[in-house]
N, CA, C and O atoms as a GROMACS GRO file, in nm:
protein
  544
    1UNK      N    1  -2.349  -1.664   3.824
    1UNK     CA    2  -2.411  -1.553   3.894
    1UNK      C    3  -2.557  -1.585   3.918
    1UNK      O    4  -2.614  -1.619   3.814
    2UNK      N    5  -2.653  -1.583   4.052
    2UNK     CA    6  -2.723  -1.587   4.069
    2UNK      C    7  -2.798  -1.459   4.077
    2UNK      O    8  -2.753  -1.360   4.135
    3UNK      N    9  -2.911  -1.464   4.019
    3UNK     CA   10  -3.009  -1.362   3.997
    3UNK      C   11  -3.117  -1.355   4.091
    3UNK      O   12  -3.147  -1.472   4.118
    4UNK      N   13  -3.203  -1.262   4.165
    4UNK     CA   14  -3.333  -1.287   4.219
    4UNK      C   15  -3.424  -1.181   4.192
    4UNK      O   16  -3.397  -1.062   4.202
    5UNK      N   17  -3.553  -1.237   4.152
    5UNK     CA   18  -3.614  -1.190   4.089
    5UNK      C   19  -3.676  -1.018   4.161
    5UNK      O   20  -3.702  -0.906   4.118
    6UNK      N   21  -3.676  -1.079   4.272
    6UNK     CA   22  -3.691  -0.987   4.447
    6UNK      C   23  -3.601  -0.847   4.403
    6UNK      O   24  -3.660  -0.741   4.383
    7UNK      N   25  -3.407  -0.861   4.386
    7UNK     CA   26  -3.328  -0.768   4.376
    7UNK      C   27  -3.378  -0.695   4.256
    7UNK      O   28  -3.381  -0.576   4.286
    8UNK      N   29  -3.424  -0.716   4.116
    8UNK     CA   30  -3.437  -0.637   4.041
    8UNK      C   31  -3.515  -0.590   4.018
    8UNK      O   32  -3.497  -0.488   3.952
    9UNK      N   33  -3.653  -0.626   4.052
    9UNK     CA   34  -3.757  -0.522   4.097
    9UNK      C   35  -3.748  -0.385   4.103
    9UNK      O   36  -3.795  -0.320   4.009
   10UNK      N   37  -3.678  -0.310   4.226
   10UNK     CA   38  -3.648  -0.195   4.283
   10UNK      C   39  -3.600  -0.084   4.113
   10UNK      O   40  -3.660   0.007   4.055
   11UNK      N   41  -3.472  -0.155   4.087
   11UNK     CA   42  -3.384  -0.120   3.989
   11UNK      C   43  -3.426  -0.103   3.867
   11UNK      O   44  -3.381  -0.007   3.804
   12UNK      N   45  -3.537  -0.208   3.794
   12UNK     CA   46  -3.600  -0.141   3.687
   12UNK      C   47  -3.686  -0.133   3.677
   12UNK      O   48  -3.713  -0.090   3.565
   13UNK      N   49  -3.792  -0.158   3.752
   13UNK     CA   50  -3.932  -0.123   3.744
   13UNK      C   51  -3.986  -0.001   3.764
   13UNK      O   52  -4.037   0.088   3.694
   14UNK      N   53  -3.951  -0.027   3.922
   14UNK     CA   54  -4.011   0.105   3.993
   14UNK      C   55  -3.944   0.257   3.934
   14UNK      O   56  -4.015   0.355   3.913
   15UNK      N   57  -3.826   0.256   3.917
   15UNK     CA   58  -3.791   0.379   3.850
   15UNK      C   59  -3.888   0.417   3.701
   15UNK      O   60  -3.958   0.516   3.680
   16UNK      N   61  -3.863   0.308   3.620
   16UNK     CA   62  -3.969   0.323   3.504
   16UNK      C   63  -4.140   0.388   3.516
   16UNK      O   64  -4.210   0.477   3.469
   17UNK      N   65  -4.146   0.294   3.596
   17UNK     CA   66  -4.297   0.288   3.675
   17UNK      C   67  -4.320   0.489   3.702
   17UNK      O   68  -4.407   0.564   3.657
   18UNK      N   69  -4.216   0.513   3.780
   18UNK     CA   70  -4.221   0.659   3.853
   18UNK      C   71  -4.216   0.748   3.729
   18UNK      O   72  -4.297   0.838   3.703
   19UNK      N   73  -4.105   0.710   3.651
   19UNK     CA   74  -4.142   0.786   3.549
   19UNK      C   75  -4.220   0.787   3.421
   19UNK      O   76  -4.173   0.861   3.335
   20UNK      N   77  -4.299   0.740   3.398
   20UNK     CA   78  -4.423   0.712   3.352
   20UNK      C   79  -4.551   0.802   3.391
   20UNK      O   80  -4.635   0.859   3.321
   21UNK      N   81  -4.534   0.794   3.514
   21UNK     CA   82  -4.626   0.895   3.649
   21UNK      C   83  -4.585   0.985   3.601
   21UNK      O   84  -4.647   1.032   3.506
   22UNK      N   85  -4.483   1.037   3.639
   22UNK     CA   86  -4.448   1.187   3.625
   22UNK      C   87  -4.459   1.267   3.499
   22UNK      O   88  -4.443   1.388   3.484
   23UNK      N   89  -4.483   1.191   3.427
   23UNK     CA   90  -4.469   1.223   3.253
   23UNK      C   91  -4.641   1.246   3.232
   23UNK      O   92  -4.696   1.341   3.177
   24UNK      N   93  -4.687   1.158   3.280
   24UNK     CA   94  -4.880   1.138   3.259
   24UNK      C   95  -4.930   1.204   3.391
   24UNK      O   96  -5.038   1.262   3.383
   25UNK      N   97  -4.859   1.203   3.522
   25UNK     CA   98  -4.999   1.305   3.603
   25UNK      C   99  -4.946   1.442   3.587
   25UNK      O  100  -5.026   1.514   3.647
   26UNK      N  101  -4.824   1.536   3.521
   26UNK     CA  102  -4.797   1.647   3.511
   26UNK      C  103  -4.855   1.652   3.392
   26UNK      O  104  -4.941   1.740   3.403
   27UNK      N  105  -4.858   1.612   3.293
   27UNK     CA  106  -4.934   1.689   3.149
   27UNK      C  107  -5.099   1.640   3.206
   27UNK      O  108  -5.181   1.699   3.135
   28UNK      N  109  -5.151   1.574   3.284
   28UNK     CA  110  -5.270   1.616   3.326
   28UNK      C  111  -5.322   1.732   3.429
   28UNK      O  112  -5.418   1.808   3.423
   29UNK      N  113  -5.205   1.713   3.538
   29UNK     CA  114  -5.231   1.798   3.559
   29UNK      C  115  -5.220   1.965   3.541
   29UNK      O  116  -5.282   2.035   3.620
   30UNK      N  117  -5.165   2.007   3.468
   30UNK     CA  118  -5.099   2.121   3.417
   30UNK      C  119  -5.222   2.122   3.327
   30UNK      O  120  -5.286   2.226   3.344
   31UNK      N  121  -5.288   2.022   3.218
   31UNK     CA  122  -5.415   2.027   3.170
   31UNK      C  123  -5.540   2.093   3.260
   31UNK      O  124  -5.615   2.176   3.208
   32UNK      N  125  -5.560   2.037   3.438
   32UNK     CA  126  -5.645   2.046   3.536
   32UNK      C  127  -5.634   2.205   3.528
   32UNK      O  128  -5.735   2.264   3.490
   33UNK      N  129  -5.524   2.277   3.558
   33UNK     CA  130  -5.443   2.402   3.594
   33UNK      C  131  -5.516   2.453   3.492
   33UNK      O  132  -5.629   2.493   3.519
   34UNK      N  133  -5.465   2.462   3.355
   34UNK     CA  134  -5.500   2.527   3.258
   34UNK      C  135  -5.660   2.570   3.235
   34UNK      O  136  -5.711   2.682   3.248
   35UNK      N  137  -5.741   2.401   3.184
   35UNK     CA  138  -5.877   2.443   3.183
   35UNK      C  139  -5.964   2.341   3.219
   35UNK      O  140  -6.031   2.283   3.134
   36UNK      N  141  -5.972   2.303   3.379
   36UNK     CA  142  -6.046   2.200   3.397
   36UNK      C  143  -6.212   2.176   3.357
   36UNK      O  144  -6.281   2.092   3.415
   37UNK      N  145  -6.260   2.259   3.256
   37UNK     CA  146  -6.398   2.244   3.228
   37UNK      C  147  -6.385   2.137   3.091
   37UNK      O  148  -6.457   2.038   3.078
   38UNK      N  149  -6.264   2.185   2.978
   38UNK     CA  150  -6.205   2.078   2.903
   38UNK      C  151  -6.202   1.997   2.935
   38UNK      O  152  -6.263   1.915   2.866
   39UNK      N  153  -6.132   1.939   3.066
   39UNK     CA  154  -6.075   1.816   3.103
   39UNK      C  155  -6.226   1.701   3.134
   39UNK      O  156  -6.258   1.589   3.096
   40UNK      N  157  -6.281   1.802   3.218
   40UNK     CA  158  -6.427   1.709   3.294
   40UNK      C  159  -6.517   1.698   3.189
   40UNK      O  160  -6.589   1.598   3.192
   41UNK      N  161  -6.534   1.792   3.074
   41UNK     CA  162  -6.603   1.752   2.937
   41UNK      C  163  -6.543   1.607   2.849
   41UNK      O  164  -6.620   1.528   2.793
   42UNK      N  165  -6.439   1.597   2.851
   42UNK     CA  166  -6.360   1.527   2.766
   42UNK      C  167  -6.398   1.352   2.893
   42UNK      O  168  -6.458   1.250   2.859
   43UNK      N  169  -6.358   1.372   2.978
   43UNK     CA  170  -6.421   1.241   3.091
   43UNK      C  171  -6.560   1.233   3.134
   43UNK      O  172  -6.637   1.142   3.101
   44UNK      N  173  -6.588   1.329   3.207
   44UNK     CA  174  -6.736   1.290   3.256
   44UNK      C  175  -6.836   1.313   3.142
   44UNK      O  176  -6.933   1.241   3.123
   45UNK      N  177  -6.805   1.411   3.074
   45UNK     CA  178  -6.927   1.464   2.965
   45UNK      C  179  -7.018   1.554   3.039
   45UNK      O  180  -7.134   1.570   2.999
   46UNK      N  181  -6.979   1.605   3.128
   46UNK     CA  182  -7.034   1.688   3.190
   46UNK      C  183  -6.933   1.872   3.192
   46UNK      O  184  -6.812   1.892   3.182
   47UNK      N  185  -7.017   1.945   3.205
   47UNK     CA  186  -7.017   2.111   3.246
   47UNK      C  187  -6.954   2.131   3.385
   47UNK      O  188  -7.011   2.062   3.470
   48UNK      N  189  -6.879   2.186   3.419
   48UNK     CA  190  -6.822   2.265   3.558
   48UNK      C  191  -6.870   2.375   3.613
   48UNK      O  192  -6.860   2.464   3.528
   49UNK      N  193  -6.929   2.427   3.739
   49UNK     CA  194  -6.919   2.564   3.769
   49UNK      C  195  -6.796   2.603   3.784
   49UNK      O  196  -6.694   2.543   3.752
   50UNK      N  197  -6.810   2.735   3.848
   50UNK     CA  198  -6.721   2.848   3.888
   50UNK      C  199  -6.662   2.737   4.020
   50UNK      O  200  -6.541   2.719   4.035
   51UNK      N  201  -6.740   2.686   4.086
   51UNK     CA  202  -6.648   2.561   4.246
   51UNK      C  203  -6.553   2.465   4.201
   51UNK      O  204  -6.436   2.456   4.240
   52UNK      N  205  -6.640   2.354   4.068
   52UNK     CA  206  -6.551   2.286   4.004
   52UNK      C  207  -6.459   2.321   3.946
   52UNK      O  208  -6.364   2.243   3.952
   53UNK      N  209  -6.442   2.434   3.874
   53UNK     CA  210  -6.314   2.488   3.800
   53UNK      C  211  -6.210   2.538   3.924
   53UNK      O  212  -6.096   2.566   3.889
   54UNK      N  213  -6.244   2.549   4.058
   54UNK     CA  214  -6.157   2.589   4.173
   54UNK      C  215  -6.101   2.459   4.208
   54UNK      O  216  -5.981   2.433   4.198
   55UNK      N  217  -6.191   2.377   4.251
   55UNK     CA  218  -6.132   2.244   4.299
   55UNK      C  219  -6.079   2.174   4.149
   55UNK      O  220  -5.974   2.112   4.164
   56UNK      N  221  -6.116   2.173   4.049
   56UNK     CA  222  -6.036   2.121   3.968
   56UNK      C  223  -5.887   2.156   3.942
   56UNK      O  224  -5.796   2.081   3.908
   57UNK      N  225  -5.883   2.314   3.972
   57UNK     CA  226  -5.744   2.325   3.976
   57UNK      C  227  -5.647   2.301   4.086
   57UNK      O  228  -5.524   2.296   4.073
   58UNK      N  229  -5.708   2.287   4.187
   58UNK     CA  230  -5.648   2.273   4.258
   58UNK      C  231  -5.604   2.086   4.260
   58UNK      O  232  -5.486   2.054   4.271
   59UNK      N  233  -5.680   2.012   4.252
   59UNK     CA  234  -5.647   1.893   4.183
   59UNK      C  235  -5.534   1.887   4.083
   59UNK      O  236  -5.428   1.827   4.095
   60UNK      N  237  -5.575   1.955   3.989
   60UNK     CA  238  -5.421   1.963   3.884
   60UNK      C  239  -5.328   2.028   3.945
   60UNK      O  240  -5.215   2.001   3.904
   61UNK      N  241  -5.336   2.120   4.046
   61UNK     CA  242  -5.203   2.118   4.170
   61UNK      C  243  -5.134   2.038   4.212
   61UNK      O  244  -5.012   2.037   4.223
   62UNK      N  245  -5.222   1.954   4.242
   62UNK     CA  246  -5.195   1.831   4.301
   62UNK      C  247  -5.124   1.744   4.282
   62UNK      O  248  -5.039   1.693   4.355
   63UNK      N  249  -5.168   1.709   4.131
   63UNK     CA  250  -5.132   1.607   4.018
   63UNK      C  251  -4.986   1.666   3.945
   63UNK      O  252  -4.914   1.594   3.876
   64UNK      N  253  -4.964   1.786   3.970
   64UNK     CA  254  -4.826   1.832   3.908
   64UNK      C  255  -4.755   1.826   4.042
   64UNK      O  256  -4.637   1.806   4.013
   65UNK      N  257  -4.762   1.830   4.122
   65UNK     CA  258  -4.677   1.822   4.257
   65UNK      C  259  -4.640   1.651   4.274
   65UNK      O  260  -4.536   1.613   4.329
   66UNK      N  261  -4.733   1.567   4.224
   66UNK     CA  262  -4.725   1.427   4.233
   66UNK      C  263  -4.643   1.410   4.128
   66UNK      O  264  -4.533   1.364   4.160
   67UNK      N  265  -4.664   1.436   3.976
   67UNK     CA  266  -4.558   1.442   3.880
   67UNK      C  267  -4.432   1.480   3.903
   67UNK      O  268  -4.344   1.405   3.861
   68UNK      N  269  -4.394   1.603   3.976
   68UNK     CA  270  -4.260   1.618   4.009
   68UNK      C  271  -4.189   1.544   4.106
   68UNK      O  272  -4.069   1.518   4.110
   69UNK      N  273  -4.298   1.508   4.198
   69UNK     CA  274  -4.231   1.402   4.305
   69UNK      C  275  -4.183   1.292   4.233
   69UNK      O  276  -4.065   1.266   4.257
   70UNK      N  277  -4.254   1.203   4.133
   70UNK     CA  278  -4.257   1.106   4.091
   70UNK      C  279  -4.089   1.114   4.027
   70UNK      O  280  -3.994   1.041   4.058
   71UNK      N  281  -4.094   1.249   3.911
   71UNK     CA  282  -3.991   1.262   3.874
   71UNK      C  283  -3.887   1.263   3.901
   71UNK      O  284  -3.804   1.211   3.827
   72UNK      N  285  -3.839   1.340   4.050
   72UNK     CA  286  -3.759   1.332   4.139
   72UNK      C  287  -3.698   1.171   4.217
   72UNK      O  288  -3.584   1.126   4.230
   73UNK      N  289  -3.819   1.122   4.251
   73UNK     CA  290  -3.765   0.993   4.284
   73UNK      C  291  -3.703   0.882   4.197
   73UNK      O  292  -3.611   0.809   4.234
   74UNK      N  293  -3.758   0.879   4.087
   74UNK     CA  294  -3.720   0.800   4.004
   74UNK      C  295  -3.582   0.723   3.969
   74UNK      O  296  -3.564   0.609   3.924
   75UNK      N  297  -3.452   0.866   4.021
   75UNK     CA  298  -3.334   0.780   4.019
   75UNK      C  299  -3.305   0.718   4.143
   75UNK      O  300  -3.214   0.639   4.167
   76UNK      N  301  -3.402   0.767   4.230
   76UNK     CA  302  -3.372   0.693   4.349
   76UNK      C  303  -3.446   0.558   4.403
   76UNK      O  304  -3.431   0.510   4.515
   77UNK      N  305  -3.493   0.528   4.342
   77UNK     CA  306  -3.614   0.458   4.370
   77UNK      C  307  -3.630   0.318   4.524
   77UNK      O  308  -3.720   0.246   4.569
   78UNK      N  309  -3.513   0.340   4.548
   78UNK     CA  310  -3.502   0.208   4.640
   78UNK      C  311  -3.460   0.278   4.819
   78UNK      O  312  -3.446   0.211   4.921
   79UNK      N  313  -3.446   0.466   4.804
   79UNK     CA  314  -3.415   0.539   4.898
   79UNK      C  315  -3.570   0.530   4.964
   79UNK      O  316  -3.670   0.496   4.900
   80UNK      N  317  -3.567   0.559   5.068
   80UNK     CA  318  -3.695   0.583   5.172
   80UNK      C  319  -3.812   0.629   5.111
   80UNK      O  320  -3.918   0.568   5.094
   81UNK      N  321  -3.774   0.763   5.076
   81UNK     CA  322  -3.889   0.883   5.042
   81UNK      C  323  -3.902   0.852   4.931
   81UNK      O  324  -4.003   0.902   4.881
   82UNK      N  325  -3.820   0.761   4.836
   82UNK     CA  326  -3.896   0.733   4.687
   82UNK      C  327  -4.007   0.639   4.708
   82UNK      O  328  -4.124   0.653   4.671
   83UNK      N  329  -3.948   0.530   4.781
   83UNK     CA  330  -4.063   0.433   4.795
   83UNK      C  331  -4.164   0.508   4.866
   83UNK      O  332  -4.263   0.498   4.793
   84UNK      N  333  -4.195   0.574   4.961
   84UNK     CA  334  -4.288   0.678   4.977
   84UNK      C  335  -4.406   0.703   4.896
   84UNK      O  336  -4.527   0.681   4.895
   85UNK      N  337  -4.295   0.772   4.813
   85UNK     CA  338  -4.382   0.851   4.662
   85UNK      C  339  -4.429   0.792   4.606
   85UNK      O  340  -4.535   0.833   4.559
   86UNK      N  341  -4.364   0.603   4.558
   86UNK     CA  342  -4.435   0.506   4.527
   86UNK      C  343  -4.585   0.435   4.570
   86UNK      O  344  -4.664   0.357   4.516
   87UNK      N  345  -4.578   0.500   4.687
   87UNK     CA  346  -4.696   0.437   4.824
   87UNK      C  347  -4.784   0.504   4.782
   87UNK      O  348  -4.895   0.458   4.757
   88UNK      N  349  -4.743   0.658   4.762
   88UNK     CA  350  -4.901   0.738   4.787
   88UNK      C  351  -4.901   0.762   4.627
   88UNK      O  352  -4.973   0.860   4.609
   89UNK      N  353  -4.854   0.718   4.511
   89UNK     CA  354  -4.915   0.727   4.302
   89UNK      C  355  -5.014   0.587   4.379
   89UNK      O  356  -5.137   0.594   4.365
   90UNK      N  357  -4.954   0.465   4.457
   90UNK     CA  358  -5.032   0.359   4.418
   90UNK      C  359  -5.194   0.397   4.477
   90UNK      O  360  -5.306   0.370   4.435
   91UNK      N  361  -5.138   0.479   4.603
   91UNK     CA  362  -5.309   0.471   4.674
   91UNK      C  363  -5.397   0.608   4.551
   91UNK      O  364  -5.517   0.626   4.530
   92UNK      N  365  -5.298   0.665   4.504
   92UNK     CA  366  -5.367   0.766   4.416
   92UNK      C  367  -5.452   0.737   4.278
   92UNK      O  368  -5.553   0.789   4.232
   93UNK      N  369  -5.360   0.626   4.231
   93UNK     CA  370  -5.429   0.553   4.115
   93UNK      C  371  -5.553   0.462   4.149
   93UNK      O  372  -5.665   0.464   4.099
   94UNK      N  373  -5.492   0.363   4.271
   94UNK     CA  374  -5.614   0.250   4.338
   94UNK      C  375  -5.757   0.400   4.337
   94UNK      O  376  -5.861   0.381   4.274
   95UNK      N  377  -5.742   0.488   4.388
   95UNK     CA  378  -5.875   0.593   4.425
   95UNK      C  379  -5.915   0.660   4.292
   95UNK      O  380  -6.034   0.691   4.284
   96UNK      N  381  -5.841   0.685   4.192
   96UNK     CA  382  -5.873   0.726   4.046
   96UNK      C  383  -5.926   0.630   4.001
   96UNK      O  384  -6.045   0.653   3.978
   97UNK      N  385  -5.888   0.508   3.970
   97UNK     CA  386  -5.930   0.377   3.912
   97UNK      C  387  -6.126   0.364   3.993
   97UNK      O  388  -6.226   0.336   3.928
   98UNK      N  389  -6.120   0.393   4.130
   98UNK     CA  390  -6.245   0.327   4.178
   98UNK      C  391  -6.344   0.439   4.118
   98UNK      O  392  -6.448   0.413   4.059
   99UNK      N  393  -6.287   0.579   4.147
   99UNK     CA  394  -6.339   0.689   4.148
   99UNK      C  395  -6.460   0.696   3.981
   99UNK      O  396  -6.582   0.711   3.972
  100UNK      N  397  -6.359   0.680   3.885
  100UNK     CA  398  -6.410   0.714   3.768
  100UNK      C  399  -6.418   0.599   3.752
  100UNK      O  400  -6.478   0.641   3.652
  101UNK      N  401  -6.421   0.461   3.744
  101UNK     CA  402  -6.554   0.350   3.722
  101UNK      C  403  -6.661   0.358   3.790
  101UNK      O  404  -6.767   0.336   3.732
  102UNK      N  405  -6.660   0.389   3.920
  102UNK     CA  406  -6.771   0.428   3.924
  102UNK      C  407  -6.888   0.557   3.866
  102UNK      O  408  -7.010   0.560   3.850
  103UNK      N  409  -6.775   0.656   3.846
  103UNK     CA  410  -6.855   0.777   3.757
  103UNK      C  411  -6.876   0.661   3.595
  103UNK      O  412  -6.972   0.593   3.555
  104UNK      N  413  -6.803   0.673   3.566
  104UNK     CA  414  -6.859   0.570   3.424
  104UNK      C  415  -6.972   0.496   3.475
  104UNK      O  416  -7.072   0.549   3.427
  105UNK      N  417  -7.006   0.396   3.550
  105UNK     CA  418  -7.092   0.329   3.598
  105UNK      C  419  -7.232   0.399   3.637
  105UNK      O  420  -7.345   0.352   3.624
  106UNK      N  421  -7.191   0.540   3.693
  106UNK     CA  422  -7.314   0.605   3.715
  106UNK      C  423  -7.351   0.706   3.606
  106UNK      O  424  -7.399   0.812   3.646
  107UNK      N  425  -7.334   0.688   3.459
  107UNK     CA  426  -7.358   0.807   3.384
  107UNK      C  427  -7.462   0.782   3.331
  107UNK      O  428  -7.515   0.700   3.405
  108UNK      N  429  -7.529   0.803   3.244
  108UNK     CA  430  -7.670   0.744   3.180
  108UNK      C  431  -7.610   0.729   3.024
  108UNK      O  432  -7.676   0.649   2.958
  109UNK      N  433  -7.502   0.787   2.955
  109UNK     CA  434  -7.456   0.765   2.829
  109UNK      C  435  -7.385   0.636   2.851
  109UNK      O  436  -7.413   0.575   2.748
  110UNK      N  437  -7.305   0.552   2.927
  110UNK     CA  438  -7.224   0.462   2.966
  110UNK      C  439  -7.131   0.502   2.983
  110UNK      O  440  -7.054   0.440   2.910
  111UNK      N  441  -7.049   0.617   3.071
  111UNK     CA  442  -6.935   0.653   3.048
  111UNK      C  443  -6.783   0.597   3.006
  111UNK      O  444  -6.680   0.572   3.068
  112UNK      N  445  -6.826   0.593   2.868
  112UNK     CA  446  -6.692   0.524   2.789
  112UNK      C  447  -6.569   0.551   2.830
  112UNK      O  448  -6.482   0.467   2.852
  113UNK      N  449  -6.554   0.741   2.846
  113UNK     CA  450  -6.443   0.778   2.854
  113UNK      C  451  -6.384   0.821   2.987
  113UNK      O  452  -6.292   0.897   3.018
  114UNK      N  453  -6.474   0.744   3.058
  114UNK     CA  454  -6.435   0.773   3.222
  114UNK      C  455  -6.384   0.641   3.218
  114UNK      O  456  -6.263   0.632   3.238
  115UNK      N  457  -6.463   0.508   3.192
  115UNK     CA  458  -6.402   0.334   3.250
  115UNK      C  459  -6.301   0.362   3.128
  115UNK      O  460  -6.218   0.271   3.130
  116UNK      N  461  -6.278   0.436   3.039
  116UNK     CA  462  -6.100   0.408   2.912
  116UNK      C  463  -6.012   0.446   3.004
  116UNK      O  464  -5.929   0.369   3.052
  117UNK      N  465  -6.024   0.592   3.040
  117UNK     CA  466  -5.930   0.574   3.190
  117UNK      C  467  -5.923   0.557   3.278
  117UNK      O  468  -5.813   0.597   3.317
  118UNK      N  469  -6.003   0.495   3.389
  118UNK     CA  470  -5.972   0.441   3.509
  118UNK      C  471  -5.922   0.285   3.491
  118UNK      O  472  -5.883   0.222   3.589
  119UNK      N  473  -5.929   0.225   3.350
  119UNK     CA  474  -5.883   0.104   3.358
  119UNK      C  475  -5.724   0.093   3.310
  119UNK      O  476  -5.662  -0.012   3.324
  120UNK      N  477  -5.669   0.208   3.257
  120UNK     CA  478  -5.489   0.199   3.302
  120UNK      C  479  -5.466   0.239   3.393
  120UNK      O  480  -5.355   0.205   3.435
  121UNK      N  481  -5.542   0.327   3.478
  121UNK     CA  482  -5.537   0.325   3.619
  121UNK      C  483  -5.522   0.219   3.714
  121UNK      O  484  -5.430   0.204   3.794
  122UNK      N  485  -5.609   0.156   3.697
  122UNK     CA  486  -5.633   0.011   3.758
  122UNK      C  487  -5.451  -0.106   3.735
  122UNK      O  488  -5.370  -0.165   3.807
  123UNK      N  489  -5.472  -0.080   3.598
  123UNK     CA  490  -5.332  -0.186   3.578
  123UNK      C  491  -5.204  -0.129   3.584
  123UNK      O  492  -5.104  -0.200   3.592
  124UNK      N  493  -5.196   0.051   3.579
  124UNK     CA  494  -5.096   0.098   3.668
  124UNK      C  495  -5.078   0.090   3.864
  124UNK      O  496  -4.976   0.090   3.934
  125UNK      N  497  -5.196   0.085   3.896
  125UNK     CA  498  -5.162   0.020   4.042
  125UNK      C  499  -5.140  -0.095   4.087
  125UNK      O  500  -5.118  -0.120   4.206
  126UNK      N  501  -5.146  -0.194   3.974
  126UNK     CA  502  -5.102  -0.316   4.012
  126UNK      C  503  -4.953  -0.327   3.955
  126UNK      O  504  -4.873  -0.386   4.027
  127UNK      N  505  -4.921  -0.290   3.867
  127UNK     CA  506  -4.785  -0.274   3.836
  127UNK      C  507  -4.692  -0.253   3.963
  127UNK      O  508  -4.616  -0.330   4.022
  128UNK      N  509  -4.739  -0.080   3.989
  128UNK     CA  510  -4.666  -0.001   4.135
  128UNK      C  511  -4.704  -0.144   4.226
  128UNK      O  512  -4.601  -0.204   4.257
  129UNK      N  513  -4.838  -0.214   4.276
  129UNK     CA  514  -4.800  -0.283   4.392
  129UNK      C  515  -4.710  -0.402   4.401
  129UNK      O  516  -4.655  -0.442   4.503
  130UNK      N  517  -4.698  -0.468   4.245
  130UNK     CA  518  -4.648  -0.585   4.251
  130UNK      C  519  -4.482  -0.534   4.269
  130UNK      O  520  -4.416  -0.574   4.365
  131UNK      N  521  -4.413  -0.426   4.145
  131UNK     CA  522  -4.304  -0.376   4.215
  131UNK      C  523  -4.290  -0.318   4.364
  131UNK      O  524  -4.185  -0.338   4.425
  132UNK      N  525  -4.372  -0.261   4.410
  132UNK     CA  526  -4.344  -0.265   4.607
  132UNK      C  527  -4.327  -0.388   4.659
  132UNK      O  528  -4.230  -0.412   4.732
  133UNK      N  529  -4.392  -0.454   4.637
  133UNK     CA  530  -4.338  -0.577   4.727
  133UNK      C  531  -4.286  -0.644   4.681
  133UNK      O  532  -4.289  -0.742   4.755
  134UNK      N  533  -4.225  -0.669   4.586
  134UNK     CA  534  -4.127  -0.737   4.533
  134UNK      C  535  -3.978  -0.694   4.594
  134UNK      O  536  -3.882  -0.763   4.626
  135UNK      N  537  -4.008  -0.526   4.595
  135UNK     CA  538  -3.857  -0.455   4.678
  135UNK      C  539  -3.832  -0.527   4.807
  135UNK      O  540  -3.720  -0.542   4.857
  136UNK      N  541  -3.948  -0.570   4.856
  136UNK     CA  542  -3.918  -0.592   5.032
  136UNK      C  543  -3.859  -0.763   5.038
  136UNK      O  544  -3.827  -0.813   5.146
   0.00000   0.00000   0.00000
């Protein structure tokens, strides 16, 4: 039996991959939902107004709508709209990853706990890209 490395990609990665997502951007975001002044204390080290706590939740909207997608696709992972869902966690993580190294980069404490997470960010979008194209 010949194996290629190409066919199994689809089959166990990317499903894993999706659900991984769905497990980590719904308990964040449902965190965002709940009390995003927690959340941006605990990363930026910074305070929220009354705007940030609006757009923050609505972000953790976001991030639970991406979690359920994620979740949803997962048994499918090699159908159209999963790989989809795969497309837009990768461009979501690639923009989290840049987003908060650079907030780490611009903090005056060194933001430790902004570059701790944007850097599984970072090696979760290379994961998602190397399984995308491996599917094709």
């Amino acid at each position: 039996m010949n194996f290629d490395a190409r066919t199994l990609a689809v089959p166990v990665w990317l499903p894993r991959l999706l659900a991984i997502a769905a497990v980590a951007e719904g308990v964040t975001g449902l965190a965002l939902l709940l009390d995003p002044s927690v959340v941006a204390t605990m990363l930026l080290q910074s305070r929220v107004d009354a705007t940030g706590v609006v757009i923050g939740r609505l972000a953790g909207a976001g991030l639970l709508s991406l979690g359920i997608a994620c979740w949803c696709a997962r048994r499918t992972a090699s159908a159209p709209a999963s790989v989809g869902v795969a497309w837009a966690l990768l461009v979501y993580n690639v923009a989290a990853c840049v987003t908060l190294a650079g907030a780490a980069a611009a903090m005056a404490g060194g933001g430790l706990p902004a570059l701790g997470v944007s850097v599984p960010h970072g090696g979760f979008a290379a994961a998602l890209l190397v399984a995308l194209l491996r599917r094709s």
